[in-house]
N, C-alpha and C positions, 0 to 999 in steps of 0.2 A: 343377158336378161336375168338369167337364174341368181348371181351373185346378186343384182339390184335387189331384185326380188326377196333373199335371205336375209339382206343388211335392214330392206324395209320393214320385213314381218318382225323380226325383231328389233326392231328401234321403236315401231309401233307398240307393242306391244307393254316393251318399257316404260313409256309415255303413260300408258293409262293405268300403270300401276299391275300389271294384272302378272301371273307365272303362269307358265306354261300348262300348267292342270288349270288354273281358270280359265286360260282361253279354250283348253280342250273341250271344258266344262261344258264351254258359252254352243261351241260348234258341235257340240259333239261326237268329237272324234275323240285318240285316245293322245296320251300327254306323249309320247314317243314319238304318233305321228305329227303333230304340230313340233316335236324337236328337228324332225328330220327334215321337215320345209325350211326350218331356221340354219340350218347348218349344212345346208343346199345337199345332200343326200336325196331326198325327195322332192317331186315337183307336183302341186296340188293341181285337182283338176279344174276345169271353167267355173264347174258350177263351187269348188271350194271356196276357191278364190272369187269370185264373187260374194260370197259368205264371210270370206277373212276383209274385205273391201267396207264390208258394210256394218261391219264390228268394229272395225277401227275409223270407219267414218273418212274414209277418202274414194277416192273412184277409183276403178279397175286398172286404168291407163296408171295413175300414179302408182299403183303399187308395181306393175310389172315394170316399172321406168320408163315409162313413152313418156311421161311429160315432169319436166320440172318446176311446172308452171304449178306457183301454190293455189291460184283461184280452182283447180282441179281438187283441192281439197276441201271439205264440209269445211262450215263453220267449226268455230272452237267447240272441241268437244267439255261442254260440262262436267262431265264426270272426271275428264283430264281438270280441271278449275278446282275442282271441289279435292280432288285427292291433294292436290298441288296448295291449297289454302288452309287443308289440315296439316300438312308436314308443315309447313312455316310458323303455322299458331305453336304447334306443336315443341317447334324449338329443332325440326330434326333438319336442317342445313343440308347434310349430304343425302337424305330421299327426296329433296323439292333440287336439288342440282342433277339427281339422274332423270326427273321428271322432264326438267328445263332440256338437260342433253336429248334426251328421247326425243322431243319437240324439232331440235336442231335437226339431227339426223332426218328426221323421217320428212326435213323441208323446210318446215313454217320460217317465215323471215324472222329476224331480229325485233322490227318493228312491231308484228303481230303478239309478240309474248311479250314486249314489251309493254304495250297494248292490255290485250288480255289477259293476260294471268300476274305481272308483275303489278301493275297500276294496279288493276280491278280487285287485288288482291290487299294492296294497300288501301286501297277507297271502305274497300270492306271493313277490315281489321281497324280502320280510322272511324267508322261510325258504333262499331260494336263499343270502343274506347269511350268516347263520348258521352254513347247509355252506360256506363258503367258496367257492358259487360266485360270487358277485358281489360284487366291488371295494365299499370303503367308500363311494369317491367317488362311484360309480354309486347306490349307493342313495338317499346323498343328495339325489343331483338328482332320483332318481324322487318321491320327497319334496317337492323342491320344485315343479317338476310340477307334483303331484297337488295343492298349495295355488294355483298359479298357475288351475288348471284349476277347482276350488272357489271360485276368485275368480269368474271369468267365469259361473260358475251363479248365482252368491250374487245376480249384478246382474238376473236375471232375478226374484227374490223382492222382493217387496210391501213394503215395509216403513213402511206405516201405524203407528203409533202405537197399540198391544195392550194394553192392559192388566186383568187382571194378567198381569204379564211372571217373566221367569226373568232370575236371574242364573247367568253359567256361569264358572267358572276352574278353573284346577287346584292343587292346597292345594301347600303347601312348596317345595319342593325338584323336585317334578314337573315336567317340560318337552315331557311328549311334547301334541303341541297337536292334529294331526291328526285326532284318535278325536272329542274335545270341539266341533271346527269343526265336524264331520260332522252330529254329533247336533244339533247348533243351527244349522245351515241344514237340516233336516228339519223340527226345531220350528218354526221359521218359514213350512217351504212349509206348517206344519198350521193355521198362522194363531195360532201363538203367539208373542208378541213375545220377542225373548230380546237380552239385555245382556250382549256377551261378553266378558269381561276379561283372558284369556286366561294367564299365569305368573307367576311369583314374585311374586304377590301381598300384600304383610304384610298380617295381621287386620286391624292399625288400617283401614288402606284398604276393605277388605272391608266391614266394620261403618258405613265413610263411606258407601258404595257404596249399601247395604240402605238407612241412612236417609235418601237422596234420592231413590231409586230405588222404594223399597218393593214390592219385587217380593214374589209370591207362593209363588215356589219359588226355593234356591239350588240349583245343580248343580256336582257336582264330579265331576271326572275323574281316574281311579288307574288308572296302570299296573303300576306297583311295589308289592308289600308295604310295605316299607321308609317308603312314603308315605301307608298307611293311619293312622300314628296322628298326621300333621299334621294328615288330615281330619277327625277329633277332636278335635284341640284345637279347629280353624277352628267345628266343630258346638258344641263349650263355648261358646266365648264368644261366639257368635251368641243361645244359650240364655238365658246368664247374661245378657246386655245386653240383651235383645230381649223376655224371657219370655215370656206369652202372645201376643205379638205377631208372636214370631219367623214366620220364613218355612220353611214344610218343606223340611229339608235330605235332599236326593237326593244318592245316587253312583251312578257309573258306570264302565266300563272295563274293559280287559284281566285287570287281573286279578283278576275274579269267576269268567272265562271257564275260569280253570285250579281253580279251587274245586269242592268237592262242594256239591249243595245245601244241606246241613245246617249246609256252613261259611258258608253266603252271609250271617253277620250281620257287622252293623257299629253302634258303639255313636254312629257320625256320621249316621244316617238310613236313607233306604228305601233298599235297592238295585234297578237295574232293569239288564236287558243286553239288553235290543232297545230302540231310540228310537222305534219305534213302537207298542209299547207303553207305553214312557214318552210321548207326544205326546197319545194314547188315554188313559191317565189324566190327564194335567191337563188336557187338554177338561175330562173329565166333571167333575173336581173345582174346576176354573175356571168351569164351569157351573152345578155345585148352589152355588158361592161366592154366581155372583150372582142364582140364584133365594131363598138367603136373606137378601140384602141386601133 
């Protein structure tokens, strides 16, 4: 328990940005002895440890290792958001990658930062753009960033050999990649294998893709209206070539998000706008596949 315990206060602590005199600060004890709980020399008592629990915003049981169950964890801590949305504005790369590790270590799933701090980070930095407060250049790089930082999660997922798998791109003319990464490094942590192809894809390729591939769901990704009726044709002649064989064609994306329910059809497939709810459906339907086989 004691090791759990050193690897947790310090990964914690990481996470929220803070050294060791700050957290001493926060508790008020002195910066030596919060070193020496980190570096398992010292073992804090009930009552610390319930005070180091509740500064770093998890519960007691997770910090001494009784559970590795994340719902034992607070919600996202804001102040982990807010340090983590200045480093990336900021342009600094490797303080929002110790923040993201910190995260890792101390638990939270793939999904949850992917979720919370990477989206919500972009959602952010994407409306201050807009108002004009943030430089084009700036946005970009938060952008790139946030794929650099999606890179280094991606290497911690399994990538066994799944099938049946997904194929994912985006139809025509579409380029935004970001939203599509996302949802298929989720599929993945769910144990779905997925084959990402990512833009300007031609059909012909696509259609290569399916018949060597033979996945059991394609996925596409729309941000734009404009690029719902290339998803259409793409869904035509996956149809027409494929007939009963074809793969159920899914979309996804932004822009459902601005739609009323009633407009949510598409004559390209099912639509879905959470990934874990799309991940929860093709289990199940990946599953009764192969209780009928």
């Amino acid at each position: 328990m004691d090791n759990e315990l050193k690897n947790r206060l310090r990964a914690l602590r990481k996470l929220m940005g803070l050294t060791q005199k700050d957290a001493a600060d926060r508790l008020e004890l002195g910066q030596t002895t919060v070193a020496n709980y980190e570096n398992g020399t010292r073992v804090p008592d009930l009552k610390t440890i319930s005070a180091l629990a509740d500064l770093y915003g998890v519960t007691v049981d997770y910090l001494l290792g009784r559970s590795v169950d994340t719902e034992e964890m607070t919600s996202p801590s804001e102040e982990i958001f807010l340090s983590y949305l200045s480093s990336i504005k900021e342009g600094d790369k490797s303080a929002a990658l110790e923040i993201i590790s910190g995260l890792r270590a101390s638990g939270t799933p793939i999904g949850s930062i992917l979720h919370d701090y990477i989206e919500r980070a972009l959602i952010e930095t994407g409306i201050e753009w807009e108002k004009g407060k943030l430089d084009v250049w700036r946005e970009h790089l938060v952008s790139a960033i946030s794929l650099d930082i999606m890179s280094f999660l991606r290497k911690e997922l399994r990538y066994e050999k799944k099938q049946p798998g997904v194929l994912a791109f985006t139809p025509g003319a579409e380029s935004h990649l970001i939203g599509l990464r996302m949802v298929s490094d989720i599929l993945e942590e769910s144990g779905i294998h997925v084959d990402f192809l990512g833009s300007s894809m031609p059909t012909s390729s696509i259609l290569d893709a399916i018949r060597e591939r033979q996945p059991s769901a394609v996925l596409m990704s729309v941000t734009m209206s404009s690029h719902l009726d290339s998803a259409e044709i793409i869904a035509g002649s996956i149809r027409e070539t494929f007939g009963d064989s074809s793969p159920e064609i899914i979309l996804g994306g932004s822009i459902f998000r601005k739609m009323e329910k009633s407009e949510m059809k598409s004559a390209a497939g099912r639509i879905f706008m959470s990934p874990e709810e799309l991940a929860l459906y093709l289990t199940k339907r990946f599953k009764a596949d192969g209780e009928e086989d």
